[in-house]
C-alpha positions in Angstrom: 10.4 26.0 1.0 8.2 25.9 -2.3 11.3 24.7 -4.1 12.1 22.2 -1.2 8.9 20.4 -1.4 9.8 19.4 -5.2 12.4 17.9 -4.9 12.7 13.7 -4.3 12.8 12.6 -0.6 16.2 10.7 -1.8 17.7 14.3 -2.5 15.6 15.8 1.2 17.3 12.9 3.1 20.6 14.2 2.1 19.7 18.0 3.0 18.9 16.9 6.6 22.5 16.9 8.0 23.1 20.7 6.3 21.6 22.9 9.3 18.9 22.4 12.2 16.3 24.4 10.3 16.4 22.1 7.3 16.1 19.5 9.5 13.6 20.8 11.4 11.4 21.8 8.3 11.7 18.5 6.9 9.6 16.8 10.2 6.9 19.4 10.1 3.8 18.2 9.5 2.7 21.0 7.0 5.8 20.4 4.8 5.1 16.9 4.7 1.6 17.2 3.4 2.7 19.2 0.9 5.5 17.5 -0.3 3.2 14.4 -0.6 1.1 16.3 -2.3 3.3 17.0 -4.8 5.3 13.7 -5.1 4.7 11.8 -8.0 3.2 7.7 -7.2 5.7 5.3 -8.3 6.1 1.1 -7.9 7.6 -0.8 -5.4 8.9 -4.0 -7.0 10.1 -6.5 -4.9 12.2 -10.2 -5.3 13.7 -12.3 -3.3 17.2 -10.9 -3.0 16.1 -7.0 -4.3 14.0 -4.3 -3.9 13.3 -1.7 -6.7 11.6 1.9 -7.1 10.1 2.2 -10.7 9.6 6.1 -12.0 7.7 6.3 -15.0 8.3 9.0 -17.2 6.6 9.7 -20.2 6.6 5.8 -22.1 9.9 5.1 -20.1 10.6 3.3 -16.6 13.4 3.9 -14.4 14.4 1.3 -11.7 16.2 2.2 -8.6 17.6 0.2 -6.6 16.9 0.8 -3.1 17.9 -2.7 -1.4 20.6 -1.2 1.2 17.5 0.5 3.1 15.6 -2.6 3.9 18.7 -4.9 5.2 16.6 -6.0 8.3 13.7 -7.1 5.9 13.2 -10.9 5.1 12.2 -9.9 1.3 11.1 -13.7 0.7 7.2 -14.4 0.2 6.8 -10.8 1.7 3.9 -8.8 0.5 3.8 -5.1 0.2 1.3 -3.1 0.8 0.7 1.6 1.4 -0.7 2.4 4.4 -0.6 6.0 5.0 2.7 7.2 3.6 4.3 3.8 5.0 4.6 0.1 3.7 3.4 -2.7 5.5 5.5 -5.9 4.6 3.6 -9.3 5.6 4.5 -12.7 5.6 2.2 -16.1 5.0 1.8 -17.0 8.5 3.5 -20.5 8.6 6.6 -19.5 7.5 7.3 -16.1 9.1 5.8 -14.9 12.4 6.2 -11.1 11.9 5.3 -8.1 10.1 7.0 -5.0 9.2 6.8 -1.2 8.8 9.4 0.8 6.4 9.7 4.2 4.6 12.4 3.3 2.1 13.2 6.5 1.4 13.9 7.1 4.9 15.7 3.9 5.1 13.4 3.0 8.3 12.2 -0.3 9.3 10.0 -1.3 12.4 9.8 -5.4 12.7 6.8 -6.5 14.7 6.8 -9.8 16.1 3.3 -11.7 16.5 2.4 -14.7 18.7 3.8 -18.2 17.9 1.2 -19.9 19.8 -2.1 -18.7 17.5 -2.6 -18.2 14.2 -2.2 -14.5 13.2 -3.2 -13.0 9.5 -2.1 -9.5 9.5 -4.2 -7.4 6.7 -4.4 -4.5 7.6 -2.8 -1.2 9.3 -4.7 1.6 10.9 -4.8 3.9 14.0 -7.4 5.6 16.4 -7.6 9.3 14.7 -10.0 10.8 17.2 -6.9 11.1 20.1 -4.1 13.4 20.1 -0.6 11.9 17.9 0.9 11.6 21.3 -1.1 9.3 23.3 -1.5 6.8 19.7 2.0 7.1 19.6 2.4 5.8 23.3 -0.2 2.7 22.3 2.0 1.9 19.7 5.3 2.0 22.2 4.2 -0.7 24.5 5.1 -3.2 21.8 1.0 -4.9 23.2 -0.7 -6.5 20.8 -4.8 -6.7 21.8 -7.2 -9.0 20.6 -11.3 -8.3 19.6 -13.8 -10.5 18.3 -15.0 -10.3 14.6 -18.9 -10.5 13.6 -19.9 -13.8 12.6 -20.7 -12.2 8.9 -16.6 -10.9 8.8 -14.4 -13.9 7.4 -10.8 -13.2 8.2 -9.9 -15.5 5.4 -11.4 -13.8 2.7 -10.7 -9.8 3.6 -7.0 -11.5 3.2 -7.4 -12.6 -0.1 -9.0 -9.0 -1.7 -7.1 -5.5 -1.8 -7.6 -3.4 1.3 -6.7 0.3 2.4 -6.5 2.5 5.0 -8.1 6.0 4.8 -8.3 8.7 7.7 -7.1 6.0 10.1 -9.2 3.6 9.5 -9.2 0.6 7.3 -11.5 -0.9 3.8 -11.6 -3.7 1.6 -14.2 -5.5 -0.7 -16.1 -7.7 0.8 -19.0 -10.7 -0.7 -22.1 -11.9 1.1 -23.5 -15.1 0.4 -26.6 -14.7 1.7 -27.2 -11.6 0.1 -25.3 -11.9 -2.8 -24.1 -8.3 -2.6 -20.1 -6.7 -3.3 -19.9 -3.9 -1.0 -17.0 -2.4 0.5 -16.5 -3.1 4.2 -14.3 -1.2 7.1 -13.2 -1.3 10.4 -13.3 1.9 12.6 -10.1 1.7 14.8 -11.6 4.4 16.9 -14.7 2.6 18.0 -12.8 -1.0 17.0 -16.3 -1.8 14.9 -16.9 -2.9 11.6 -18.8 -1.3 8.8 -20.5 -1.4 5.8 -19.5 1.4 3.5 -21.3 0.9 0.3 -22.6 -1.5 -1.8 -20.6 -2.1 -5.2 -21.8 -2.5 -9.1 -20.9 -5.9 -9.6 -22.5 -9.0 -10.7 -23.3 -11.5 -8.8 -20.0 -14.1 -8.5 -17.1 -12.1 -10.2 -14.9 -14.6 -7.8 -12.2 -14.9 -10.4 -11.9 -11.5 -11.6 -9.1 -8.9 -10.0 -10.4 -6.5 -8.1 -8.3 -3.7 -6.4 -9.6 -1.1 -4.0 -7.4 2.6 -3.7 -7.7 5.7 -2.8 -7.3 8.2 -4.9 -6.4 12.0 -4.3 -6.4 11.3 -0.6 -10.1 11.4 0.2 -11.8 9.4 -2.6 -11.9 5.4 -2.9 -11.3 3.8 -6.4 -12.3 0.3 -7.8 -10.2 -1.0 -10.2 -11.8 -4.4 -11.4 -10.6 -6.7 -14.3 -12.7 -9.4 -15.6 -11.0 -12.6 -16.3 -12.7 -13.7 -19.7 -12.7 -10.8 -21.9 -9.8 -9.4 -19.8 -11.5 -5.9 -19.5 -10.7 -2.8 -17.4 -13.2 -1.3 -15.5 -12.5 1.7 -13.0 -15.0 2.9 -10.4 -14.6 6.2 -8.6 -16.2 6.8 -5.3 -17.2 9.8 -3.3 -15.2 10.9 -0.2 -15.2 8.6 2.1 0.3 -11.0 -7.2 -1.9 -9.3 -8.3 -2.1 -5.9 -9.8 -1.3 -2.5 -8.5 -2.0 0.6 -10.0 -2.3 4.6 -9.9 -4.3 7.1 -12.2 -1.4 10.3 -12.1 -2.6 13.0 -15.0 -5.0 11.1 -15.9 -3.1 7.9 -17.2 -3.7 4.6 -16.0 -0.7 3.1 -14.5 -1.1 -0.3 -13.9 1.8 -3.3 -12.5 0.7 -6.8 -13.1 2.5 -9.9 -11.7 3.3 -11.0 -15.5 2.0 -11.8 -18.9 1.9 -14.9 -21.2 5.4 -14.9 -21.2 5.8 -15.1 -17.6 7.5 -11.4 -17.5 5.8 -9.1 -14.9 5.0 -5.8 -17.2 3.9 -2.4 -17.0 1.0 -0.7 -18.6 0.3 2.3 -19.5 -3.3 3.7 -20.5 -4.2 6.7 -21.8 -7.8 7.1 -23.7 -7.5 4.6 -26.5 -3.8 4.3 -26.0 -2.2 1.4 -24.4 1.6 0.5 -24.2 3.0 -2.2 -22.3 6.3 -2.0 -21.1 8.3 -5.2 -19.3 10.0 -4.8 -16.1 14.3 -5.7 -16.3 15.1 -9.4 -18.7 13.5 -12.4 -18.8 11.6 -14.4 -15.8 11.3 -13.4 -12.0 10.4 -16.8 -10.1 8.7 -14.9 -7.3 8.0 -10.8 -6.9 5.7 -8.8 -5.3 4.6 -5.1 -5.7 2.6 -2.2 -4.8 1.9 1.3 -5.9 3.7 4.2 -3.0 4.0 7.6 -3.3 7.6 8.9 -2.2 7.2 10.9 0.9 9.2 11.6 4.5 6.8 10.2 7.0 9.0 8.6 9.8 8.3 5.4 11.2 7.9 6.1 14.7 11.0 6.6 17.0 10.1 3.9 19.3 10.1 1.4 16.1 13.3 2.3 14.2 16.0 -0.6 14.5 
């Protein structure tokens, strides 16, 4: 089992058709944990026609190409994001009216359809952690999609525009008020269905232009990554428990994915103390990409959701 929980969910996958026991090891919860506690992060790169894993070893990338498990996916204008072990693809809302869920290395995919009679933003993915896996499962089955109403002080518009993630169930993203003129980081308790303020953050006053990118890190810790857009410098923020760019830290390095350069090629960087080495992603220009940082891992998409 030790040895097991090593190896690549590419090389598990395979494993699961050799006896029942494998099989059944490979869907307990305890082994899953600790696989994804072993599994090294890596980038999801996405174009319009392909879909690549990127392994960074050492000062080296390796892209996979992993197209053939997302057949079902409209890969155009999609944008990727990790939400507990699974991606959530979504879509601008005027040209495609769904959303997705896939484990790539599971080669599942769950497409969601949402209204065509309302406008719909889909930012986030979370789920009620206080009730028994069975009876959220069952909520998820009836394919219903319910509706609450938003605090005057929560603009839908903007939590779309910053980086948001999903912790313990429930969901966080940066968040501006104007009439305090405080960063904090906001979230919305699927549980009770409320939202909250988390903290406030250390940032001045109308840093509207700089990147910043909220994560968690070691699965119980919240990281700001936030990059100014003058001087172009790195700043990383670690928290206690509780287009772009996309990163990880893994042994502490910096791993970082930006959408591209001066040259128009989207890159890879690599930071290590005062080291820094940038390495380019494939030849020459990609007209339109998208990425996210995932950890490889064997969290099935729920049953009722597989197509």
């Amino acid at each position: 089992e030790d040895i097991l929980s090593r190896l690549p969910p590419k090389s598990l996958v395979r494993f699961r058709t050799v006896s029942k026991r494998w099989n059944s090891l490979f869907n307990d919860k305890s082994f899953i944990n600790n696989h994804l506690s072993l599994s090294r992060p890596q980038f999801i790169f996405v174009t319009k026609s392909k879909v690549y894993s990127i392994d960074i070893i050492g000062q080296r990338i390796n892209l996979h190409d992993i197209h053939s498990s997302c057949r079902y996916l409209n890969l155009k204008y999609g944008t990727f994001t990790s939400y507990d072990d699974l991606l959530l693809c979504k879509y601008p809302h005027r040209l495609v009216k769904e959303t997705a869920l896939w484990n790539p290395w599971l080669r599942q995919v769950n497409l969601i359809k949402l209204p065509l009679d309302r406008f719909f933003a889909v930012f986030g993915l979370g789920y009620n952690n206080s009730r028994p896996p069975k009876a959220a499962i069952y909520a998820c089955a009836s394919h219903a999609l319910r509706y609450i109403n938003t605090p005057d002080e929560v603009h839908i518009p903007e939590i779309v525009k910053r980086s948001y993630v999903s912790l313990y169930g429930n969901l966080y993203w940066t968040a501006y008020s104007p009439q305090t003129r405080e960063h904090f980081i906001q979230s919305f308790d699927f549980t009770r269905e409320v939202f909250k303020t988390v903290c406030l953050l250390p940032l001045q006053e109308n840093p509207c232009l700089d990147e910043l990118l909220l994560a968690v890190c070691k699965g119980n810790r919240f990281s700001l990554l936030k990059q100014c857009y003058l001087s172009r410098k790195i700043e990383i923020w670690l928290f206690p428990k509780m287009y772009g760019v996309s990163y990880f830290v893994y042994d502490k390095t910096l791993f970082m994915c930006c959408g591209d350069d001066e040259y128009g090629h989207p890159c890879i960087y690599i930071v290590k103390g005062d080291m820094c080495n940038k390495i380019q992603i494939g030849y020459g220009k990609v007209g339109w990409f998208s990425h996210c940082a995932y950890v490889p891992n064997l969290t099935s998409v729920p049953l009722e959701f597989q197509i």
